[in-house]
N, C-alpha and C positions, 0 to 999 in steps of 0.2 A: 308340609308342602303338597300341591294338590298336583300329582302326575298328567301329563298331559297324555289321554289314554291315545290318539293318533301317533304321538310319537314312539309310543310304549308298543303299537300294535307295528310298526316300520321297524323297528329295532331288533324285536322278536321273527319279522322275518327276513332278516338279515342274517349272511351265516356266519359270522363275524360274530354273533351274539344269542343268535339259537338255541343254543346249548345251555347258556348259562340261567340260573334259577330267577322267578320272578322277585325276589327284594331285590336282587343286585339289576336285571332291569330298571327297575322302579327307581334306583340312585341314580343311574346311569342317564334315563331321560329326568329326572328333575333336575340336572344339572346341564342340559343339551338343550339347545335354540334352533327352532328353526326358520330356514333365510331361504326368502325368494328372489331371484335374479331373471334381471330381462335380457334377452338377445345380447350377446357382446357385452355385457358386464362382467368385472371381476370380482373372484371369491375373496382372493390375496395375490401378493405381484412377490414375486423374484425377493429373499430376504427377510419378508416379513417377521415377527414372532410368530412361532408355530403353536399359538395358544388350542384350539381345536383341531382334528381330526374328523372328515367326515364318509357320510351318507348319503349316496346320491338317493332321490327318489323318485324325482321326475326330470325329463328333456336329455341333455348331455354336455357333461363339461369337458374342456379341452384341457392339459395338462403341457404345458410349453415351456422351454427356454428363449433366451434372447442373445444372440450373440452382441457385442459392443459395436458390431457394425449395423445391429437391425437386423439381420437375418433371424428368422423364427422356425423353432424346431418342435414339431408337435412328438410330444413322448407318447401319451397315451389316451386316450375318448374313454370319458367314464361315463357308462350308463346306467338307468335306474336299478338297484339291489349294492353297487358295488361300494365299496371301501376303499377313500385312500387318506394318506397324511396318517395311518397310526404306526410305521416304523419308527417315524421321528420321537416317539415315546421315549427312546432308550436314549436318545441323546442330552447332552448338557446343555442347556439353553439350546433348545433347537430354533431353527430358521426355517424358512420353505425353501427349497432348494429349485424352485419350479414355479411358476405362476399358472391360475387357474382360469379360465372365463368361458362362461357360457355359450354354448355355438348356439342354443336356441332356447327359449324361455325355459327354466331349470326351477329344482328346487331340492335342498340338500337339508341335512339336518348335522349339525357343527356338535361333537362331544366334547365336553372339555377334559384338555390333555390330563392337567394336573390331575382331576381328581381320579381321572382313570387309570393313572400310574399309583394313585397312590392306594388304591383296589387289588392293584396287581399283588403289591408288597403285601398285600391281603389275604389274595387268596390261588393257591398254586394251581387249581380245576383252570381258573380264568387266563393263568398266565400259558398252560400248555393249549387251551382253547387256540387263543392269540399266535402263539408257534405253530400252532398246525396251518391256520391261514396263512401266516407271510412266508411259510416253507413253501406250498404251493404253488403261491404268487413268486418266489422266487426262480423256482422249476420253468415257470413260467417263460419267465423274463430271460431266463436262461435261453431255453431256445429257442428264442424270439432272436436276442442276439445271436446265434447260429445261424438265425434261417440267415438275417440278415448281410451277415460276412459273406454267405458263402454261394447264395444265389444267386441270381441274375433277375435286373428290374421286371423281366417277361412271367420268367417264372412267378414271382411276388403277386402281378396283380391277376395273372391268370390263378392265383393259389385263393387268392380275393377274392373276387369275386366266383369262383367256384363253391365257396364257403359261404358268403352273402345269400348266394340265391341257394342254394341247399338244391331239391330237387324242380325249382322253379325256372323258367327260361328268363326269367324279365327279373331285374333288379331297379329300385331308386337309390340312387348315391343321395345318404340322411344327411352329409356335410360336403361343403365346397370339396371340388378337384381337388385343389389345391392343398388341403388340408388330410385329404386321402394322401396324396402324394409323399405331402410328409411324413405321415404315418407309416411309410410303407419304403421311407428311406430314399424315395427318389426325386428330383428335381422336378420343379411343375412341368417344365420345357420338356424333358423326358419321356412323364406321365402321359404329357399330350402324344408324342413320338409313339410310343406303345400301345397307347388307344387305334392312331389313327394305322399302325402299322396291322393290328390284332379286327379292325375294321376291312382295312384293304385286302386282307385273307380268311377276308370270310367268316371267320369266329367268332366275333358279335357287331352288333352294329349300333350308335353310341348317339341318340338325341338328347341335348342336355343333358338332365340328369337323370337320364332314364337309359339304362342298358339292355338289349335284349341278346342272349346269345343263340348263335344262331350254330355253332357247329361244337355242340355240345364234346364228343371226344375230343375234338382237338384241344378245347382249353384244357379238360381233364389229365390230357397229354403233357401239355405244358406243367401243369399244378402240381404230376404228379413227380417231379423235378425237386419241390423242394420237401416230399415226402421218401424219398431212394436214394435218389443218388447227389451225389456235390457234383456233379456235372449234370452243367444245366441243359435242356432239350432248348436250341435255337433255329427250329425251321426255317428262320426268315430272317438271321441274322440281325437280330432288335440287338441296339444297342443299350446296354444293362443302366450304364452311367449316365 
């Protein structure tokens, strides 16, 4: 079988797969597709067979549930380099527990499960590889749910966008409000509340999707709420919920 060397050179720098030697690359993408997705198309919906695990490489895909009312809950924005769908490896018949689609023109590369499990039973380098990733991603997720429990919606998006813009004054929001919002646990209506309250004092000031901030400590101050203390800093009495 003729390796497809683009996917062989994406796999390789992936850190999910870095490590491991160039034959077992070389199985790995001769048996991996890869799928292009336009705007708001889906990978897999809520249930599916979890026959693949992927690779993002380009754009970003959203990672969502549905409650049976319609309400939509963004878990996670995957962007190019990252991995997801291969915990489901160790499952019995797995399913996606999650639905995927793309917030903007995307392109992922799909491994297939089966044969990657059955590499695993293979070889023990590959499978602590694999462990060392999803322990991380798990660490992760951990205090992600911490920040989440324990902070206040001001805290979150001043933690945000202090992170976003790094040492920059101006950030662009890469996805809908809205979709921040979920990410980040709060209700749109909220989202809006917090903006326009963190606008009305002066800390930054919010054209579409363009943020500038304008009183650098102060957000800093806010942000540094969900790095100290569980008691969240409310200058202004924003309401969290």
């Amino acid at each position: 079988m003729n390796t497809d060397l683009s996917v062989l050179d994406d796999l390789r720098d992936c850190m999910l797969f870095s490590n491991l030697d160039d034959a077992t690359l070389e199985r790995i993408a001769d048996n991996a597709m890869r799928v292009t997705l336009r705007e708001g198309e889906n990978l897999f919906a809520q249930g599916d067979p979890a026959v693949r695990f992927f690779l993002a490489c380009r754009g970003q895909i959203k990672l969502f549930s549905q409650s049976p009312t319609g309400d939509e809950k963004v878990l996670r924005i995957i962007t190019p380099g990252e991995t997801f769908g291969e915990a489901l490896l160790f499952l019995n018949k797995p399913r996606y527990p999650v639905s995927a689609q793309a917030l903007k023109p995307a392109e992922v590369i799909g491994v297939d499960s089966a044969d990657f499990a059955a590499m695993l039973h293979q070889s023990v380098d590959t499978c602590f590889v694999l462990l060392g990733t999803l322990s991380q991603r798990l660490h992760h997720m951990l205090r992600e749910l911490s920040d989440l429990s324990l902070y206040t919606g001001t805290c979150r998006v001043a933690a945000h966008f202090a992170q976003e813009a790094r040492n920059r004054d101006t950030l662009d929001l890469e996805v809908p409000k809205q979709v921040v919002a979920s990410r980040l646990s709060i209700r749109p209506e909220t989202f809006s509340r917090i903006l326009k309250n963190l606008s009305n004092n002066g800390i930054i000031s919010v054209r579409g999707n363009h943020v500038t901030i304008s009183d650098r400590p102060a957000l800093l101050e806010l942000a540094s709420a969900c790095n100290s203390s569980p008691t969240p800093i409310q200058p202004h009495q924003t309401d969290p919920r």
